[in-house]
PDB file of N, CA, C and O in Angstrom:
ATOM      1  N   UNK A   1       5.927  15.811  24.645  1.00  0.00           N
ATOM      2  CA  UNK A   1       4.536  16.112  24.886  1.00  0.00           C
ATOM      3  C   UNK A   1       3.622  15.226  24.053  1.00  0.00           C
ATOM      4  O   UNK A   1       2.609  14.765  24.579  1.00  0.00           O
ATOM      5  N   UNK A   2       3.951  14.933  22.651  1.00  0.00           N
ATOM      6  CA  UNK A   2       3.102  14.289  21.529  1.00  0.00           C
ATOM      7  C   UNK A   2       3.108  12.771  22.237  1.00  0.00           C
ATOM      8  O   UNK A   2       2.171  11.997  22.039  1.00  0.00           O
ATOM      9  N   UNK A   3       4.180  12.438  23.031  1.00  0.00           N
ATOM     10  CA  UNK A   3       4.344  11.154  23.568  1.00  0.00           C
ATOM     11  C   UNK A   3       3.129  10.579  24.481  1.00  0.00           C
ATOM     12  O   UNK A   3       2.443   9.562  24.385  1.00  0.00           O
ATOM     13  N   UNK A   4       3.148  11.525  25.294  1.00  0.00           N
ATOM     14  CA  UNK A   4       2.476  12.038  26.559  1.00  0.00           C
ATOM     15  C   UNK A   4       0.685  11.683  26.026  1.00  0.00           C
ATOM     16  O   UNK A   4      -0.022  10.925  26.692  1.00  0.00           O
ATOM     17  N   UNK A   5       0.387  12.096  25.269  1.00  0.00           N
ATOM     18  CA  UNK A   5      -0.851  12.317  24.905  1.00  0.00           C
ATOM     19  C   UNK A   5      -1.030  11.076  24.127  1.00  0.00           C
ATOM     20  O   UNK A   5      -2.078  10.485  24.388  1.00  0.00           O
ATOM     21  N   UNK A   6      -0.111  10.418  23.052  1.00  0.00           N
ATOM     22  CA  UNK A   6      -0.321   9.114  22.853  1.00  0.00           C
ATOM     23  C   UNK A   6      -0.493   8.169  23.939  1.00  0.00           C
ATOM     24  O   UNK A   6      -1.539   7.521  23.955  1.00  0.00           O
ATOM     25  N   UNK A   7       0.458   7.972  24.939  1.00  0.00           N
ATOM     26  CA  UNK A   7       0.168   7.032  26.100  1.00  0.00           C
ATOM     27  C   UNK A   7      -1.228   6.979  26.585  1.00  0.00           C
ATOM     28  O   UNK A   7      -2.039   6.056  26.500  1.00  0.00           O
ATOM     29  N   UNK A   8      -1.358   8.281  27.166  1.00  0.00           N
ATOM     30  CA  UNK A   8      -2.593   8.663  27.678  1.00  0.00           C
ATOM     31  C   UNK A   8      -4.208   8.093  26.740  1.00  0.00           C
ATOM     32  O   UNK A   8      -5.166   7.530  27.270  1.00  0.00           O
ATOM     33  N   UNK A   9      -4.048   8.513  25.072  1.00  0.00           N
ATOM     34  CA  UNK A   9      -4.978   8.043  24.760  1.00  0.00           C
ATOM     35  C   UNK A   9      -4.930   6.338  24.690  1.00  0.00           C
ATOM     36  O   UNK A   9      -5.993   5.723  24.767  1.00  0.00           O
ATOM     37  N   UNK A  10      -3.853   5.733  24.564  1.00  0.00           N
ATOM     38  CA  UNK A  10      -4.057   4.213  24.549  1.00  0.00           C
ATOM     39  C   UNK A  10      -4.237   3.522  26.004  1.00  0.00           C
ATOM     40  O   UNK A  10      -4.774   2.425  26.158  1.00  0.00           O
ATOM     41  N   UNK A  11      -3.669   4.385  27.131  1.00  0.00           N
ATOM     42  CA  UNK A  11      -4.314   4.264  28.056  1.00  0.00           C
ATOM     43  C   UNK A  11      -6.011   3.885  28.518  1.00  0.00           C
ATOM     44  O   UNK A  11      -6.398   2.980  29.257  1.00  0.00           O
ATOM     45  N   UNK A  12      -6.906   5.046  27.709  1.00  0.00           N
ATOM     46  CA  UNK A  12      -8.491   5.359  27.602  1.00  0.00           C
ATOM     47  C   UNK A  12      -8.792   4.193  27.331  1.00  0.00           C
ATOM     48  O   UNK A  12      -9.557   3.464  27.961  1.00  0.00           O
ATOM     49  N   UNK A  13      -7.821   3.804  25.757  1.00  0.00           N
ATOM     50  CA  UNK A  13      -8.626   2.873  24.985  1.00  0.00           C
ATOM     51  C   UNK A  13      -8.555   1.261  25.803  1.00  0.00           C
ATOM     52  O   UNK A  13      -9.415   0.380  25.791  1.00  0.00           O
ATOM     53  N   UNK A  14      -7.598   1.265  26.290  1.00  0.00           N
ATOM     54  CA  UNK A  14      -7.510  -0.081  26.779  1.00  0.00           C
ATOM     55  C   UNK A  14      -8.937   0.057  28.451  1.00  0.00           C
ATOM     56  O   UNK A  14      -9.732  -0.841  28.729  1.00  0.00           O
ATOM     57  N   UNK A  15      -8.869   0.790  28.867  1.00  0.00           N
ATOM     58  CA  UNK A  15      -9.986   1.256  29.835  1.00  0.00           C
ATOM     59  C   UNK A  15     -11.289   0.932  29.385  1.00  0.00           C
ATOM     60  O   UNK A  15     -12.159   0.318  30.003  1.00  0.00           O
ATOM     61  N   UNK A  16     -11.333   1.446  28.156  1.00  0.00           N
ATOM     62  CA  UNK A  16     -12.762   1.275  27.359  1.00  0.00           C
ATOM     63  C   UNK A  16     -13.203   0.189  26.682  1.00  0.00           C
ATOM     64  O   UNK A  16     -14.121   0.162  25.863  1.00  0.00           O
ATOM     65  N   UNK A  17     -12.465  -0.774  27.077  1.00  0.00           N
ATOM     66  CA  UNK A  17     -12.293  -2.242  26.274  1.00  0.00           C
ATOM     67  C   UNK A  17     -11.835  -2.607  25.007  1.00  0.00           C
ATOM     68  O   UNK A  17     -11.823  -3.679  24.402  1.00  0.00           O
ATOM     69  N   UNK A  18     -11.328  -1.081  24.646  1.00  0.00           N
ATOM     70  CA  UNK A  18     -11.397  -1.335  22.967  1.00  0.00           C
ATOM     71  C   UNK A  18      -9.449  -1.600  23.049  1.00  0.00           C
ATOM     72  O   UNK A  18      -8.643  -0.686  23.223  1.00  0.00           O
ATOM     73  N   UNK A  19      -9.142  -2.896  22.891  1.00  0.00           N
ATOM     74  CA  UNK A  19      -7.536  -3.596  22.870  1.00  0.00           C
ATOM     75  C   UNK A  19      -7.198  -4.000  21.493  1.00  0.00           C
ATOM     76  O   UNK A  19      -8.125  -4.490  20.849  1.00  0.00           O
ATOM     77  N   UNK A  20      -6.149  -3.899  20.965  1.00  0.00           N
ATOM     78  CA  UNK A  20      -5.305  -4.242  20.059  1.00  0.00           C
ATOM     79  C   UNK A  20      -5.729  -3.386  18.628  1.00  0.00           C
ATOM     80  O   UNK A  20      -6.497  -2.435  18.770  1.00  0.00           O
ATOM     81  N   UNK A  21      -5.307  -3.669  17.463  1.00  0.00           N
ATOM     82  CA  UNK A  21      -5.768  -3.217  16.504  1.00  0.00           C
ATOM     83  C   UNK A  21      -5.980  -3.709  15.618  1.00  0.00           C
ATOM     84  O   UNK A  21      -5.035  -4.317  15.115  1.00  0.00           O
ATOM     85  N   UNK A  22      -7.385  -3.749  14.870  1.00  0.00           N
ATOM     86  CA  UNK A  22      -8.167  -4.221  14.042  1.00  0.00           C
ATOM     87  C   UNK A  22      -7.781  -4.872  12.838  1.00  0.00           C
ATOM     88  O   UNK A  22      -6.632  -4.434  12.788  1.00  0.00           O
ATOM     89  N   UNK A  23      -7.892  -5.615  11.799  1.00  0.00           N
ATOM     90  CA  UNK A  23      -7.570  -6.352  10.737  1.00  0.00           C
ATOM     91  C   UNK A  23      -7.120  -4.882   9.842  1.00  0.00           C
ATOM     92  O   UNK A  23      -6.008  -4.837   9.316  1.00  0.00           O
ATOM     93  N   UNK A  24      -7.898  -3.934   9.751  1.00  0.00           N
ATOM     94  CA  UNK A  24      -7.422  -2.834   8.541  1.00  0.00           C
ATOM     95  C   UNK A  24      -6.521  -2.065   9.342  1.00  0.00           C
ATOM     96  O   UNK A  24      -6.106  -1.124   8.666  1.00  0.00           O
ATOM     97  N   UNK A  25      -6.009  -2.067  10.583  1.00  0.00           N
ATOM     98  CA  UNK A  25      -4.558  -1.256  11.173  1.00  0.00           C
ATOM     99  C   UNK A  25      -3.848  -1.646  11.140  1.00  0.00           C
ATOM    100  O   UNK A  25      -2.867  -0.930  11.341  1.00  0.00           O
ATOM    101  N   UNK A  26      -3.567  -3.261  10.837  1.00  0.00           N
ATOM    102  CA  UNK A  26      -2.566  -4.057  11.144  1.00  0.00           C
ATOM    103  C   UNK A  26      -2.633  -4.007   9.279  1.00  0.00           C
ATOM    104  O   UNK A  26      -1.916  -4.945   8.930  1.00  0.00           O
ATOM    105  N   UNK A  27      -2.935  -3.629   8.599  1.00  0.00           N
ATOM    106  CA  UNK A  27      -2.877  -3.725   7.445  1.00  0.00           C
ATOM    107  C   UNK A  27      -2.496  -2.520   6.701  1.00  0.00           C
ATOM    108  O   UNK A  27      -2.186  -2.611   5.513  1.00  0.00           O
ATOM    109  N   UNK A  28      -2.498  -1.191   7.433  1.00  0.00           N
ATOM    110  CA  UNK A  28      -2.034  -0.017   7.220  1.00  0.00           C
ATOM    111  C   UNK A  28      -0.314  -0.051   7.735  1.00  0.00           C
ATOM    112  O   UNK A  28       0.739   0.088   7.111  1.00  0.00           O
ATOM    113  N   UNK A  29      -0.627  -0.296   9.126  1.00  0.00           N
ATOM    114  CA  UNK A  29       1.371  -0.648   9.776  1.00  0.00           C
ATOM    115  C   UNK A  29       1.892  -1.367   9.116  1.00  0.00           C
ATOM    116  O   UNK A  29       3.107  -1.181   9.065  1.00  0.00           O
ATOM    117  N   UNK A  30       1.334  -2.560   8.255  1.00  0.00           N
ATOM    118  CA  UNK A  30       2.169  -3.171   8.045  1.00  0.00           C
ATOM    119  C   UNK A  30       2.868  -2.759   6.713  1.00  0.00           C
ATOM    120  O   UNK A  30       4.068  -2.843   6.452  1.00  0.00           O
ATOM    121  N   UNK A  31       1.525  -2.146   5.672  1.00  0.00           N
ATOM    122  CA  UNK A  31       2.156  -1.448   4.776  1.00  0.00           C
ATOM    123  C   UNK A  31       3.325  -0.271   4.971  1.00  0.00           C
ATOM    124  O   UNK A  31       4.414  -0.279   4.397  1.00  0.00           O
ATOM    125  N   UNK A  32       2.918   0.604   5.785  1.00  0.00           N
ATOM    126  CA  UNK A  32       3.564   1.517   6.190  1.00  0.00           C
ATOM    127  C   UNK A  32       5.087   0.997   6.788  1.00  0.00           C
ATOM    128  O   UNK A  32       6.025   1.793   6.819  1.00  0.00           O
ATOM    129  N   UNK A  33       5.234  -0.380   7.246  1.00  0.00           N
ATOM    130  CA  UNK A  33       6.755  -0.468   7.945  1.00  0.00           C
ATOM    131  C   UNK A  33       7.146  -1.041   6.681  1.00  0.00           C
ATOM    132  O   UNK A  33       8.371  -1.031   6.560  1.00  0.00           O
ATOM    133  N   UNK A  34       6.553  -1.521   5.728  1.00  0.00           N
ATOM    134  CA  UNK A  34       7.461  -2.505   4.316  1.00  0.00           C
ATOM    135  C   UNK A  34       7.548  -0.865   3.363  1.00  0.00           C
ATOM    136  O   UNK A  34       8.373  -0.761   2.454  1.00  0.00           O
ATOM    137  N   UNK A  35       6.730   0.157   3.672  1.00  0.00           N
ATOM    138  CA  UNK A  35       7.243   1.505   2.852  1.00  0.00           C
ATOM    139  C   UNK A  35       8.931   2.066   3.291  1.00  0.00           C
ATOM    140  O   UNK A  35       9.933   2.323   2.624  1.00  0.00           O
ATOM    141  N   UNK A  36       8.617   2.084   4.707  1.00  0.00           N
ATOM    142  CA  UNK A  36       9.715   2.253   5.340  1.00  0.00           C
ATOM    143  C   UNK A  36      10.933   1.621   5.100  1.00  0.00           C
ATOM    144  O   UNK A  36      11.941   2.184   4.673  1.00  0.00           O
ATOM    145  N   UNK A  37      10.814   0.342   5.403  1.00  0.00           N
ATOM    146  CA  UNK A  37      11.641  -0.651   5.087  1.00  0.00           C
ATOM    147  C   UNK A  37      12.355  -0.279   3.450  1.00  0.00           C
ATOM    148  O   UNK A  37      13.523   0.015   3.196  1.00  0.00           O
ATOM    149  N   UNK A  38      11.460  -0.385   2.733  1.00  0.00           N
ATOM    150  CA  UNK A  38      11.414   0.055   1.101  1.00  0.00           C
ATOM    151  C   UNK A  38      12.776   1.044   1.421  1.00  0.00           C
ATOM    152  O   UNK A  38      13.984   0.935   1.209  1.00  0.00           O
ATOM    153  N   UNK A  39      11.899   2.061   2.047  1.00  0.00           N
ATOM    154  CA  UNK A  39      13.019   3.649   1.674  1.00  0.00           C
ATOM    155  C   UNK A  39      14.454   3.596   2.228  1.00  0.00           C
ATOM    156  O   UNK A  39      15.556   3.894   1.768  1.00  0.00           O
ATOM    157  N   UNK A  40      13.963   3.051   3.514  1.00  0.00           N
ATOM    158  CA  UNK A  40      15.543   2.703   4.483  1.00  0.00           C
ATOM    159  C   UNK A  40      16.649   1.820   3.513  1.00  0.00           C
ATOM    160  O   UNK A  40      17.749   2.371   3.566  1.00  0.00           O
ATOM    161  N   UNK A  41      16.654   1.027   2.946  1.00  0.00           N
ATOM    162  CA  UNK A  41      17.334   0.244   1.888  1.00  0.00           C
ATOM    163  C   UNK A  41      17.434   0.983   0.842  1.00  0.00           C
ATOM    164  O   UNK A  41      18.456   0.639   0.249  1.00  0.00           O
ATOM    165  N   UNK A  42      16.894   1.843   0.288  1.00  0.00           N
ATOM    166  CA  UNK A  42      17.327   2.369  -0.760  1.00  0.00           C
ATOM    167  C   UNK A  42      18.565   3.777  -0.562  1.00  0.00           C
ATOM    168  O   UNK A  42      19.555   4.178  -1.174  1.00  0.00           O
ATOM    169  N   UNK A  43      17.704   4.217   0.808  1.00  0.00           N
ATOM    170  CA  UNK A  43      18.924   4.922   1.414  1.00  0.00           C
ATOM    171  C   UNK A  43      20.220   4.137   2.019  1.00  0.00           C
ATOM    172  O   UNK A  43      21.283   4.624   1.632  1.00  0.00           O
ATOM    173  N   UNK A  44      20.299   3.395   2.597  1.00  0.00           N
ATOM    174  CA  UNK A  44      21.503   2.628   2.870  1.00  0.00           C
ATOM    175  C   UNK A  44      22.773   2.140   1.475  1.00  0.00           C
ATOM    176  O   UNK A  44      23.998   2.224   1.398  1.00  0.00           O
ATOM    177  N   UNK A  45      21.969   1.760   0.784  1.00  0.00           N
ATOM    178  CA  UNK A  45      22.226   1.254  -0.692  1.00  0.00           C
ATOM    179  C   UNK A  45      23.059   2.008  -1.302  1.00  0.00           C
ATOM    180  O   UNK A  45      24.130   1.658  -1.797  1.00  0.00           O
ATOM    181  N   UNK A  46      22.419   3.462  -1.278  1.00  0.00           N
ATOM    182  CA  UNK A  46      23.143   4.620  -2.519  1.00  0.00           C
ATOM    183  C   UNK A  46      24.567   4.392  -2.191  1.00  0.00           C
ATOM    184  O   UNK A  46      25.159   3.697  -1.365  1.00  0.00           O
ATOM    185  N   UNK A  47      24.876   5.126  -3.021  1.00  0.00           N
ATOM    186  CA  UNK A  47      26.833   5.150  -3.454  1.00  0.00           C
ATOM    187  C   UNK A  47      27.457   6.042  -2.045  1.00  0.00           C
ATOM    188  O   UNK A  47      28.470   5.658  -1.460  1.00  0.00           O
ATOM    189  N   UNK A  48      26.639   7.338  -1.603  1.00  0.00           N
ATOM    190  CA  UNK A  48      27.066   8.247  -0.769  1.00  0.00           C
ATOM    191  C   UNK A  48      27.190   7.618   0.700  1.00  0.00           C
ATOM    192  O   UNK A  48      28.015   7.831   1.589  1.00  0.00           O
ATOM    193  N   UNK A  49      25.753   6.521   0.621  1.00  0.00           N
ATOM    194  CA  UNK A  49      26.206   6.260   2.126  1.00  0.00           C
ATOM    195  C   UNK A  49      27.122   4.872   2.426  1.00  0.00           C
ATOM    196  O   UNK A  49      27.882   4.593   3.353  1.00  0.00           O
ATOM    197  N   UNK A  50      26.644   4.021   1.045  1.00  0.00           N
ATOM    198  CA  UNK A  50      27.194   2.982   1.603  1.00  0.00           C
ATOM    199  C   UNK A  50      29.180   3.248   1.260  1.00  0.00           C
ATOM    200  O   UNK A  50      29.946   2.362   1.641  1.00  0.00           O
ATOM    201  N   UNK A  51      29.647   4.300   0.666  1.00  0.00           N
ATOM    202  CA  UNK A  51      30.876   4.585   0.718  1.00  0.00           C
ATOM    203  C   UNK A  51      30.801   4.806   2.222  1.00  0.00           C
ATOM    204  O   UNK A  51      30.927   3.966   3.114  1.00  0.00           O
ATOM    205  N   UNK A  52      30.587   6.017   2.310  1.00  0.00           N
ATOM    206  CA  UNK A  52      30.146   6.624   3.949  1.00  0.00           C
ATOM    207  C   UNK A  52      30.458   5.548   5.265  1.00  0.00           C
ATOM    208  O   UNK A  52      31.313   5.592   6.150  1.00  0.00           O
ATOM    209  N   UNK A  53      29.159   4.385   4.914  1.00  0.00           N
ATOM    210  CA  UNK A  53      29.744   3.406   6.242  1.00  0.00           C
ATOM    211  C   UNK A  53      31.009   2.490   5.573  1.00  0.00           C
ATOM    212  O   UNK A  53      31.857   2.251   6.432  1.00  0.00           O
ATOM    213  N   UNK A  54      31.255   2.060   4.563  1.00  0.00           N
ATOM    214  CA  UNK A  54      32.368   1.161   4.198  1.00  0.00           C
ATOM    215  C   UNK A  54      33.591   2.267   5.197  1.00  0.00           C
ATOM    216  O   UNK A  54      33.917   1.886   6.322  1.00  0.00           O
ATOM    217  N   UNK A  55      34.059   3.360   4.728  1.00  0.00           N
ATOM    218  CA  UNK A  55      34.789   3.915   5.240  1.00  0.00           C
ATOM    219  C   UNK A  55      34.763   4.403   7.241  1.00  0.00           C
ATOM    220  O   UNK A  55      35.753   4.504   7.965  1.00  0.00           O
ATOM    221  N   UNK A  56      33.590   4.569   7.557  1.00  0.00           N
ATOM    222  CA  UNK A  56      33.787   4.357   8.524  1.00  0.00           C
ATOM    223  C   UNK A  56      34.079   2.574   9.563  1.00  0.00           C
ATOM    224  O   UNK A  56      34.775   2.400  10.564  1.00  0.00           O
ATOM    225  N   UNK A  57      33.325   1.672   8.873  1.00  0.00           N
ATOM    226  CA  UNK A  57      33.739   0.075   9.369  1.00  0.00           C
ATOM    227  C   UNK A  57      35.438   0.500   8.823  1.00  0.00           C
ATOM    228  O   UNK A  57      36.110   1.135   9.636  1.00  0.00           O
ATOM    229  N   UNK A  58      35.857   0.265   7.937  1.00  0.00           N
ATOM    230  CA  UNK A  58      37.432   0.343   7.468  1.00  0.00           C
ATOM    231  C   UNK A  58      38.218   0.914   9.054  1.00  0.00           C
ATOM    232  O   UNK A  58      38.715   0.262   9.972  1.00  0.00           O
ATOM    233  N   UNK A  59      38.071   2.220   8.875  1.00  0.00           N
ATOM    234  CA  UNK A  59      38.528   2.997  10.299  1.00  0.00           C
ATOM    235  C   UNK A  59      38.635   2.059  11.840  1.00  0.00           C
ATOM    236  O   UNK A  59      39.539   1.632  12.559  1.00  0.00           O
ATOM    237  N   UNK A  60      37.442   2.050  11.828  1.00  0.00           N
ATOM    238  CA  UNK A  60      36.870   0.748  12.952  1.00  0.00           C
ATOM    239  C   UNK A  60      37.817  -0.345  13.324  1.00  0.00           C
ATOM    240  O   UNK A  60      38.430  -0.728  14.321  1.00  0.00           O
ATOM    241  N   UNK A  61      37.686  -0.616  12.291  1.00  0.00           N
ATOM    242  CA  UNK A  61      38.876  -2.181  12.118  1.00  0.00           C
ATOM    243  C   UNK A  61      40.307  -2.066  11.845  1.00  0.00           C
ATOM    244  O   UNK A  61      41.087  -3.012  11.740  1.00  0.00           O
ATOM    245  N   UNK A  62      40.661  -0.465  11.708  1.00  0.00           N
ATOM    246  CA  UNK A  62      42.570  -0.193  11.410  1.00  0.00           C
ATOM    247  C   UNK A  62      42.696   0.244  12.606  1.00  0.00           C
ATOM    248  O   UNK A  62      43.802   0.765  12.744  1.00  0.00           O
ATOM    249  N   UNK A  63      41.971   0.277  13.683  1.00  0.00           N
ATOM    250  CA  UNK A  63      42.341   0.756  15.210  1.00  0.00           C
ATOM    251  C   UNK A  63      43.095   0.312  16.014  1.00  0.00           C
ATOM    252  O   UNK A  63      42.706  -0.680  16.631  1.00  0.00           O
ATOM    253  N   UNK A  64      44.324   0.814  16.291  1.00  0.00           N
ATOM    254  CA  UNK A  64      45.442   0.031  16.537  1.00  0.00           C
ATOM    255  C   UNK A  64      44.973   0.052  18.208  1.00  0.00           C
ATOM    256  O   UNK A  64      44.695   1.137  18.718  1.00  0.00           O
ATOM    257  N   UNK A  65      44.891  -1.480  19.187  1.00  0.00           N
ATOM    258  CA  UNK A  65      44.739  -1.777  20.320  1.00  0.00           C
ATOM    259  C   UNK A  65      46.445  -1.077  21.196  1.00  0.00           C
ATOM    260  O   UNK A  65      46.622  -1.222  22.406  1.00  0.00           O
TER     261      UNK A  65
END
């Protein structure tokens, strides 16, 4: 539903002439995806997960064809 109503409003906006996003949005996303980015690596990183995927790649690759 939350989807739905996003489309719809960027729908309006592109209707209303108002296209792309401004020097200070592209400056908020961009912070916001290098926060992300930030956290995602620090989660990948820790001891719990990166044991976690080492052991699952390991598995992966002892799979007898």
């Amino acid at each position: 539903m939350r989807v739905m109503r996003c489309l719809r409003k960027l729908r309006r906006r592109c209707r209303t002439g108002e296209r792309g996003m401004t020097t200070a949005e592209y400056a908020v996303g961009t912070l916001a995806a290098c926060g992300f980015a930030a956290v995602l690596y620090k989660v990948v990183t820790s001891g719990a997960v990166s044991s976690a995927l080492s052991g699952l790649i390991k598995r992966a690759l002892d799979v007898a064809f």
